[in-house]
N, C-alpha and C positions, 0 to 999 in steps of 0.2 A: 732602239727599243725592241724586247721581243714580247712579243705573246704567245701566251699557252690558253690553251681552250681544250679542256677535259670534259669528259663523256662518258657514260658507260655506267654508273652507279646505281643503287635501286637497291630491292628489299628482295631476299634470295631464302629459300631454305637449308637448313642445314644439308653438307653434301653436293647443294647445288655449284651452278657456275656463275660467273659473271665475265662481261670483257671490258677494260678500261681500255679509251682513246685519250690521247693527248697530241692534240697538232702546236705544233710548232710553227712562227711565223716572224716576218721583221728583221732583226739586225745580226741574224746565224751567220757568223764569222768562222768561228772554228769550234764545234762543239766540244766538251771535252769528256762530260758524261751528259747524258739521260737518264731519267729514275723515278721510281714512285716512295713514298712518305708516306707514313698513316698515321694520326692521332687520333687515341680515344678521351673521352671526357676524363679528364683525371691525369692524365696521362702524356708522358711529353716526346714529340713526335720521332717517329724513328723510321729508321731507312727502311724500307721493304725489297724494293731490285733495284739494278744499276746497272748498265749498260755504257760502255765506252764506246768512240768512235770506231774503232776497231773493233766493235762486237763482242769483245770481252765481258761476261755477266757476271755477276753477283749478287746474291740473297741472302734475307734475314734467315737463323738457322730456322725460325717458326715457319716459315713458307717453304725451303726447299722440297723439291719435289711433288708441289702442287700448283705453284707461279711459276707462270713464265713470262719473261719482259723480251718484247724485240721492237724493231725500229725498223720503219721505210723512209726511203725519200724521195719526192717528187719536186725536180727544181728546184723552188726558191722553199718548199715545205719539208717540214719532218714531224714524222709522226711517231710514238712510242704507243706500245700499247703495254697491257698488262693482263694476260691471261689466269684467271683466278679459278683451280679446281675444287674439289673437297672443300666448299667451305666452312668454315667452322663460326659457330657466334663470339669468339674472342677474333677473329677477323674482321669485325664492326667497329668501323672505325670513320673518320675524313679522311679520303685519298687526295694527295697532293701529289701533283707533277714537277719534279725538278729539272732543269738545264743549268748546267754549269759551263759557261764559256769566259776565257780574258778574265778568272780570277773572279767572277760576278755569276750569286747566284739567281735564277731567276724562276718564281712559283706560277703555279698555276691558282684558280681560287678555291680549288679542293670541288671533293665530291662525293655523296654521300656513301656509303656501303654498308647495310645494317644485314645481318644473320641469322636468321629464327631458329628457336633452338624443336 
């Protein structure tokens, strides 16, 4: 079994920052990415960054060069975060934390991120 426990959400002004956590915990075999997800109302969820076990990243074109996604790990924990600059009010959304290990996806329970314009 693993868990994800996400963090970090809240109501930002345009421009402003925010930083998402995501720990990690439980049956981390071999991860194969880490990532964040965002749905808005209406709308059906889409990748935001990615991050392999080998550090490898990847972004939606709408965030490059204002997210950045990286990962630590401490023992039996791993943590992703997600650095969010420049926000903009179509960045308001539910963040969701993904793990992908063994072919099995596994979420976090999301977390709010709303933008004032």
């Amino acid at each position: 079994q693993v868990q994800l426990v996400e963090s970090g959400g809240g109501l930002v002004q345009f421009g402003g920052s925010l930083s998402l956590s995501c720990a990690a915990s439980g049956s981390i075999l071999s991860i194969h990415t880490m990532g964040w997800y965002r749905q808005a109302p209406g709308n059906q969820r889409e990748l935001v960054a990615q991050i392999t076990s080998s550090g490898t990243t990847d972004y939606a074109d709408s965030v490059k060069g204002r997210f950045t996604i990286s990962i630590s790990r401490d023992n039996a924990k791993v943590t992703a975060y997600l650095q969010m600059n420049s926000l903009k009010p179509d960045d308001t959304a539910v963040y969701y934390c993904n793990l992908y290990q063994m072919f099995n996806n596994h979420w976090g329970q999301g977390t709010q991120v709303t933008v004032s314009s």
